[in-house]
C-alpha positions in Angstrom: 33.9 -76.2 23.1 35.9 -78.0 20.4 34.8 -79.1 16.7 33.9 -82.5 14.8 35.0 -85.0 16.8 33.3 -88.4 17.5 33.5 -89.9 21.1 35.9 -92.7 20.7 38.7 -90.5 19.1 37.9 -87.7 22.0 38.7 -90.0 24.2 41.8 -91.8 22.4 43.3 -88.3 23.1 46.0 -88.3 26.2 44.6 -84.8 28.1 41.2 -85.2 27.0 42.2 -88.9 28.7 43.4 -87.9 32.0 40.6 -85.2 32.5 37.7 -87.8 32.1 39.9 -90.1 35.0 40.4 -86.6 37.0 36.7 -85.8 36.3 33.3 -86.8 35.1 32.6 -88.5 31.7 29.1 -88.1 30.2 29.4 -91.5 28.0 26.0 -90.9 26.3 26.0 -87.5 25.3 24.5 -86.3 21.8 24.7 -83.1 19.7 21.6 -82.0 18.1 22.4 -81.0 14.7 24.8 -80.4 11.8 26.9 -78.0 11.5 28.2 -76.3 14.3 26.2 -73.8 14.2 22.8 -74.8 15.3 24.5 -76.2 18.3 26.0 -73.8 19.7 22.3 -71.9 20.0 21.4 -74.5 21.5 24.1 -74.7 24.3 23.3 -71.2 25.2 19.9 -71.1 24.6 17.5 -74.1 24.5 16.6 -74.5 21.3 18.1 -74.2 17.6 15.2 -72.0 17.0 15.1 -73.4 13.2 18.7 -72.7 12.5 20.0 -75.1 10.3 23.5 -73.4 9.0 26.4 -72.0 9.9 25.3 -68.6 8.3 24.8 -65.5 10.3 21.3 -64.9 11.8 20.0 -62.9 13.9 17.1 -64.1 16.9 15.0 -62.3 19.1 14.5 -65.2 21.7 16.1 -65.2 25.1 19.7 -67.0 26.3 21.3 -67.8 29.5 23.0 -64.5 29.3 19.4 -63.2 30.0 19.0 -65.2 32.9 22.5 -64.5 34.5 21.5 -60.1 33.9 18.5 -61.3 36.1 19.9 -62.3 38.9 22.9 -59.8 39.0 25.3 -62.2 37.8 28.1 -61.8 35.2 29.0 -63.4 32.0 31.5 -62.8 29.2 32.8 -65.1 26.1 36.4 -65.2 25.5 37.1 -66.0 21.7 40.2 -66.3 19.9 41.1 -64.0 17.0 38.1 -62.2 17.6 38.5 -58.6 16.6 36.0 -57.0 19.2 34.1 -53.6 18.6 31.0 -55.5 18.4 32.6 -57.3 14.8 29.3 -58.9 13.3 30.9 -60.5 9.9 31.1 -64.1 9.4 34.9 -64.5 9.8 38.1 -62.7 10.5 41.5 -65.1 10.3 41.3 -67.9 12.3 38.0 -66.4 14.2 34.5 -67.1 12.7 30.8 -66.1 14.3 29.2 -69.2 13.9 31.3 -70.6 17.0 30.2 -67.4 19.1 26.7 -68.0 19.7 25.7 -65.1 21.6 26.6 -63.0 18.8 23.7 -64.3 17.2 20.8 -62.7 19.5 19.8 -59.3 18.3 19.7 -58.4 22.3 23.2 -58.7 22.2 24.0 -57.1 18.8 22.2 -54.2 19.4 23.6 -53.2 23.2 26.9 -52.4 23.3 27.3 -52.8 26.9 26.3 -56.5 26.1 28.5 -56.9 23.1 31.8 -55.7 25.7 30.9 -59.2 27.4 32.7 -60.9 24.2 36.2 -60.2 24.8 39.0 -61.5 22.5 40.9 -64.9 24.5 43.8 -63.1 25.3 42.0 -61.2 27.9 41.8 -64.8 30.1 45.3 -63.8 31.4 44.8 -60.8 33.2 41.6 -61.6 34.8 42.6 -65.4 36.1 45.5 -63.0 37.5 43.1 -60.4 38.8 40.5 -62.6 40.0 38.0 -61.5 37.7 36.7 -64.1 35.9 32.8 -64.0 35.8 30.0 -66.3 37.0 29.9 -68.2 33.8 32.8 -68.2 31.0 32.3 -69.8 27.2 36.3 -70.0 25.7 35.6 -70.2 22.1 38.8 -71.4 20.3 39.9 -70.9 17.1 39.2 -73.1 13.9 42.8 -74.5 14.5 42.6 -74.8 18.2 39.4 -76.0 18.2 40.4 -79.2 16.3 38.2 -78.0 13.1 40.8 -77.5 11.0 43.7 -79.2 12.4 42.0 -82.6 13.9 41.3 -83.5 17.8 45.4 -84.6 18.4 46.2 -80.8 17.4 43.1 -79.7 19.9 44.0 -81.7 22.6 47.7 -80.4 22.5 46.1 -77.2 22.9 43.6 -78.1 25.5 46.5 -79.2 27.7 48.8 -76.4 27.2 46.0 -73.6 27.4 44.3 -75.6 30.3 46.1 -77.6 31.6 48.6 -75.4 33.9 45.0 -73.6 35.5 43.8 -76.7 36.2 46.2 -77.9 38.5 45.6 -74.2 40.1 44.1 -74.4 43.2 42.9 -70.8 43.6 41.8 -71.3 39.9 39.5 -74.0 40.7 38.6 -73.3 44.1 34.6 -73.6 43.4 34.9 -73.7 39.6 32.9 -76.3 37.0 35.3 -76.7 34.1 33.5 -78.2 30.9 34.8 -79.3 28.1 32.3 -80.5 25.2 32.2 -80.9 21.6 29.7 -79.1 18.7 29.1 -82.4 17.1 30.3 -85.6 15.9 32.4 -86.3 12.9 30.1 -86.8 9.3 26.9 -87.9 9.4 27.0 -91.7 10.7 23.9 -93.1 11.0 22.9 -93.2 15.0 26.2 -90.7 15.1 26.3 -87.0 16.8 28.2 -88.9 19.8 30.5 -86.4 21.6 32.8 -86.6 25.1 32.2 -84.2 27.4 34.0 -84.2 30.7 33.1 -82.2 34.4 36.3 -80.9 36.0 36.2 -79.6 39.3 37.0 -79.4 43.3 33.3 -80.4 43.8 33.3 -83.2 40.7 33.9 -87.2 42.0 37.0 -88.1 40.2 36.5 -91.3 37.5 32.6 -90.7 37.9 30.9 -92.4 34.4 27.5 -90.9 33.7 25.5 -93.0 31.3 22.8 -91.5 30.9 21.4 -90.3 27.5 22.7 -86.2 27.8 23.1 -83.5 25.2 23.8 -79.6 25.2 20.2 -78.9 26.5 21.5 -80.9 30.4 24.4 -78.9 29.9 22.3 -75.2 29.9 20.4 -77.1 32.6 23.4 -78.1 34.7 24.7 -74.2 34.7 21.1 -72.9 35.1 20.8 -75.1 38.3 24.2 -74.6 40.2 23.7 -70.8 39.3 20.0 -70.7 40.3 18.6 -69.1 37.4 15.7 -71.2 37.1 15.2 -72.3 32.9 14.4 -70.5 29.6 11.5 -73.0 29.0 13.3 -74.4 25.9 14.9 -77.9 25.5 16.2 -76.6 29.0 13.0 -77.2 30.8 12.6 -81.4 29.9 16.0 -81.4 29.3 18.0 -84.6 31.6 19.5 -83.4 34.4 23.3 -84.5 35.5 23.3 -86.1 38.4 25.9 -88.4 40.0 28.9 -85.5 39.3 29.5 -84.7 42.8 31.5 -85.8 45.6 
């Protein structure tokens, strides 16, 4: 997930360029809310749930982590600078919680077998090598790689060098869906909130443009589906499904 960018300068980007030609764009896809916060709840989760800031809360509802435990499946969040232990504050360096959603379910604060699944990024490494990357994966970057506080150029540098080598990694991508979104759009611009998002993968038809109207909600739907985890009966439920992806 990367930060405050609006869809035509996503796309003016070179990598963020040649991924929607390798890949899938979503051309009419829409956050939900300013800040960031609120929308990354709702990637994981369905709903907002009435959070309008990026301070920290703390909900009792359900997320897809939830649904992934159900049917024996793994999960884990790799975030940059994060200082692990469980670390509830707002912010440590370039880290901050309000990009970490899951942190903000109490059924995740309160078991520490659940709070293990957020790893700091520089665990990605060893288990690419070792083969143990879960069932799903969120890679939360910092507020410099992100693009948050640097701008979507300094981002998409990132993107590539980070990325960019694993994806032209066969055994990397052999049955892998490789997203990459944005929280929201730039400043609030009237009829605005419109964010790139792009489908990389061996299963994905290459230069595929999806035009219908999307947001973070088909995105929890599109995991819940090609996991079969059935829904959290949130925005996930109604949400629009992605079709047209495949080859």
């Amino acid at each position: 997930v990367l930060e405050n960018t609006n869809y035509d300068d996503a796309l003016r980007q070179p990598f963020l360029a040649s991924l929607a030609r390798r890949g899938a764009l979503l051309t009419h896809f829409t956050a939900e809310a300013h800040p960031s916060q609120p929308n990354y709840i709702a990637l994981i989760s369905g709903s907002s749930f009435g959070v309008t800031s990026d301070g920290n809360v703390s909900l009792g509802q359900r997320h897809i982590g939830d649904l992934l435990e159900a049917k024996g499946l793994q999960w884990k969040v790799y975030a940059e600078g994060y200082p692990g232990n469980c670390f509830l504050g707002a912010s440590a360096g370039t880290y901050v919680r309000k990009h970490t959603p899951f942190l903000s379910f109490k059924n995740v604060q309160n078991d520490q077998a659940r709070c293990a699944k957020i790893v700091n990024a520089s665990e990605l490494a060893s288990d690419v090598r070792d083969g143990r990357l879960p069932d799903y994966s969120l890679y939360v970057p910092d507020l410099q790689n992100d693009g948050h506080d640097t701008g979507v150029t300094f981002a998409d540098r990132w993107l590539s060098a980070t990325f960019g080598p694993l994806l032209q990694d066969p055994k990397f991508m052999k049955g892998l869906l490789f997203i990459v979104t944005f929280d929201e759009g730039k400043g609030f611009i009237f009829g605005g909130n419109h964010v790139a998002t792009i489908l990389v993968g061996d299963a994905v038809k290459p230069g595929a443009v999806l035009d219908a109207n999307y947001d973070h909600y088909s995105l929890l739907r599109l995991v819940e589906d090609q996991l079969g985890l059935g829904s959290l009966g949130q925005g996930d439920a109604h949400a629009t499904v992605i079709t047209g992806w495949t080859k």
